[in-house]
N, C-alpha and C positions, 0 to 999 in steps of 0.2 A: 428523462427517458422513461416508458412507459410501457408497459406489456401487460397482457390478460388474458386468461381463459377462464369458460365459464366453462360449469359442467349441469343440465338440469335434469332431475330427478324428480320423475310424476309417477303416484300410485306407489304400489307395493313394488316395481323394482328398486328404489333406492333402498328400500327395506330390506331386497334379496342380498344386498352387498354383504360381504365377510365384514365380521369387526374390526374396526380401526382399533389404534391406541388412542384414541379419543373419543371418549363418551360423547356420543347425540343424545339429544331428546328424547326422548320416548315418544310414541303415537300409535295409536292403533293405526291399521292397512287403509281403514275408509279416512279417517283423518287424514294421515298422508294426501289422500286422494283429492280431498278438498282443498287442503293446504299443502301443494306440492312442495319441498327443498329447493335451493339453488345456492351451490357453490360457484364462490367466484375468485378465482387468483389474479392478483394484483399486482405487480411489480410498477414502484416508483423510488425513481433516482433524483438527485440533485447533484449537481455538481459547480464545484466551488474551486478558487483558485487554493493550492496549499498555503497553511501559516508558517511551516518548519521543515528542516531539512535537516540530515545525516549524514555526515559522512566518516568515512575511515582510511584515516591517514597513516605513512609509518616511515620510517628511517632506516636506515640500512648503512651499517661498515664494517671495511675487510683489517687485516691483520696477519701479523705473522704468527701472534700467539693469541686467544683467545681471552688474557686481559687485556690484552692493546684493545679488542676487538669490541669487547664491551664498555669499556673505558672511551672510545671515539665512539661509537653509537649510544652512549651516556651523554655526550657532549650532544650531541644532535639533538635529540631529543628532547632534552633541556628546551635547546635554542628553540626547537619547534613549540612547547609546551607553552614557553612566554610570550610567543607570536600569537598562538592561540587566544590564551588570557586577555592579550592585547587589543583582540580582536572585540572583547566584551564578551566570549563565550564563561559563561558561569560555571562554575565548579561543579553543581552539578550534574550538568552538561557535559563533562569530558571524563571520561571510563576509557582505564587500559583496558587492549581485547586483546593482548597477546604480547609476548617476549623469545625469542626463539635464539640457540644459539647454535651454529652447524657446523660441521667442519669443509672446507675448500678444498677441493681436490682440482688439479689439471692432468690432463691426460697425453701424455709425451709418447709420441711415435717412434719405434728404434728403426735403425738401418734396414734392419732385414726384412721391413714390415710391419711386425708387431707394435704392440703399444702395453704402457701401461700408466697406471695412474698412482698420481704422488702427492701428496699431503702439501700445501702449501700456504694454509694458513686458517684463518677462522671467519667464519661471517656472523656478525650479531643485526639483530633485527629487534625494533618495536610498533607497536600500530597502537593506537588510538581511537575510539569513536568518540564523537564530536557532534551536539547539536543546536544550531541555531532556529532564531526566530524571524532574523532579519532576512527574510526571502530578497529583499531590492540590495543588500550589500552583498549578495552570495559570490558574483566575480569577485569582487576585491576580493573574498574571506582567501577564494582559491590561489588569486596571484600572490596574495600572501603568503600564503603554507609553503608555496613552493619555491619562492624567494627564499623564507625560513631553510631551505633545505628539506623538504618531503619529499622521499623518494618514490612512493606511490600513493595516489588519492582515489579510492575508490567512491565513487557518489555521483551526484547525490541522489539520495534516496527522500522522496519527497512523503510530506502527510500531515492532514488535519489533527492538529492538537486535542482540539474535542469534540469528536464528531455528534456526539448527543444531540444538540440542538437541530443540526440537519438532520438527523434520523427523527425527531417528533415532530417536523414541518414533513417528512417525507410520509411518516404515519398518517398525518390529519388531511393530505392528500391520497392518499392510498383508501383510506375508509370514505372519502368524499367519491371517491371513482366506483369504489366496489358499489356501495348503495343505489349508485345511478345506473351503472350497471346493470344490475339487479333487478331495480324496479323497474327499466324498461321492458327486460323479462318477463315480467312480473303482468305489465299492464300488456303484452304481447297476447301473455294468457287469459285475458279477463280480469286479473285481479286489481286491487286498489294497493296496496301497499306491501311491502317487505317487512322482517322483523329480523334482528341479527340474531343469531342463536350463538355463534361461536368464532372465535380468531385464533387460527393460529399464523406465528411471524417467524421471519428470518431474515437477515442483515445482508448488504454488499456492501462490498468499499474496496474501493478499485482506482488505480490512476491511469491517464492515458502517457504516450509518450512523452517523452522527455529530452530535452540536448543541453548539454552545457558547455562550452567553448570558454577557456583563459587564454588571458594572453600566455599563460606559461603553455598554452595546447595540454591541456589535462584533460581528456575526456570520455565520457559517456554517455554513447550513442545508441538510442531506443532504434527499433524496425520502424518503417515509415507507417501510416503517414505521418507527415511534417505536424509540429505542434505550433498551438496556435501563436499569432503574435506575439513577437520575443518585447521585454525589457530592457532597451539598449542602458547600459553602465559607460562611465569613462573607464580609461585605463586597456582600451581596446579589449573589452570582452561581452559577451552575450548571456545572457542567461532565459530559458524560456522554460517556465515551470509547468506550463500546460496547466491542468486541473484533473482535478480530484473526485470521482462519483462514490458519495454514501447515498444509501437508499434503506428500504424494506419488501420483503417482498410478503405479501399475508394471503390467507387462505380464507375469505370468509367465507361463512354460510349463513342464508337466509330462509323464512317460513316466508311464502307468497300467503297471504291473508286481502278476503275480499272487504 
């Protein structure tokens, strides 16, 4: 994906501009005038299918007293923890994100109308996040958790592991645009050539939608549009991970020289 605007500055108004936080060159007014500026904004993206995903699992049981209640949501958890393992998620890929323990109330209606509410026992809760690498096993990972017993599956939450290398392929196209850019600018005005004087950059990274369907119907549904061609899995489930845009977006500036 690709976007630009230029900005050109001839003579002494580029000069008239307020100070940036970025030092320019110096030039006297008649230099400028020979050798007019030309800023050029550049935005380039790539975009890639994701390596990893996320998600956040967790268990949940009731009670009369609040050790029953931790004590059967101990049990759960467990079971779900060794599913996980199971699954080949690494250790240090799986972080508690939370423990929670509440009291249960029901709310009893009297005769007359009224109501009131009465203690009735204890809810304990745990969650987990969870990240794999294997994008093509991600159905199964799900109808497992929740075979396991997961009471809720929040995910997934998709993203490049390391976007580095597509943001320096996004760079050496992004400065390949500006320059041409530029020079055509450039040769517009008479001149022969550009000269960079100055970059500045900043990043995007973004994903598009997303759907994931289990056989258990666990899911999390992005706003349309539809994402591209899904990865059909056995075990009757879908997964379509869509893709991923990292980019840059840079600021260059050029001296037009004849």
């Amino acid at each position: 994906m690709r976007h630009s605007r230029l900005i050109l500055a001839l003579g002494a108004a580029f000069a008239a501009q307020p100070a940036a936080a970025q030092l320019l060159p110096t030039a006297s007014i008649g230099e400028m005038a020979n050798t007019p500026l030309v800023r050029v904004s550049i935005s380039e993206t790539l975009r890639t299918p994701p390596d990893e995903a996320s998600l956040t699992v967790g268990t949940q049981a009731k009670a009369a007293t609040a050790t029953a209640a931790v004590a059967a949501n101990k049990e759960k958890i467990e079971r779900l923890l060794a599913t996980i393992r199971a699954q080949g998620i690494r250790e240090r890929d799986i972080q508690t994100q939370g423990y929670q323990l509440s009291p249960d109330y029901r709310y009893d209606r009297e005769p007359n109308g009224s109501g009131r509410q009465r203690l009735i026992g204890y809810v304990a809760s745990n969650s987990v996040v969870i990240k794999t690498r294997d994008i093509s096993a991600l159905t199964k990972l799900l109808d497992a958790l929740t075979t396991a017993g997961a009471d809720t599956v929040y995910g997934p939450n998709f993203a490049i592991g390391d976007p580095a290398p597509l943001r320096r392929e996004a760079r050496v196209r992004a400065l390949q645009r500006g320059e041409a850019e530029a020079l055509e600018y450039a040769r517009n005005q008479g001149f022969a050539r550009v000269r960079l004087l100055s970059v500045e950059e900043g990043t995007s990274y973004r994903g598009t939608d997303v759907i994931v369907v289990t056989g258990a119907q666990v899911r999390n549904i992005s706003a349309p549009p539809p994402p591209p061609p899904a990865i059909a899995e056995s075990g009757g489930g879908v997964v379509a991970p869509g893709q991923l845009e990292t980019g840059v977006a840079l600021n260059l500036l050029y001296r037009m020289e004849r």
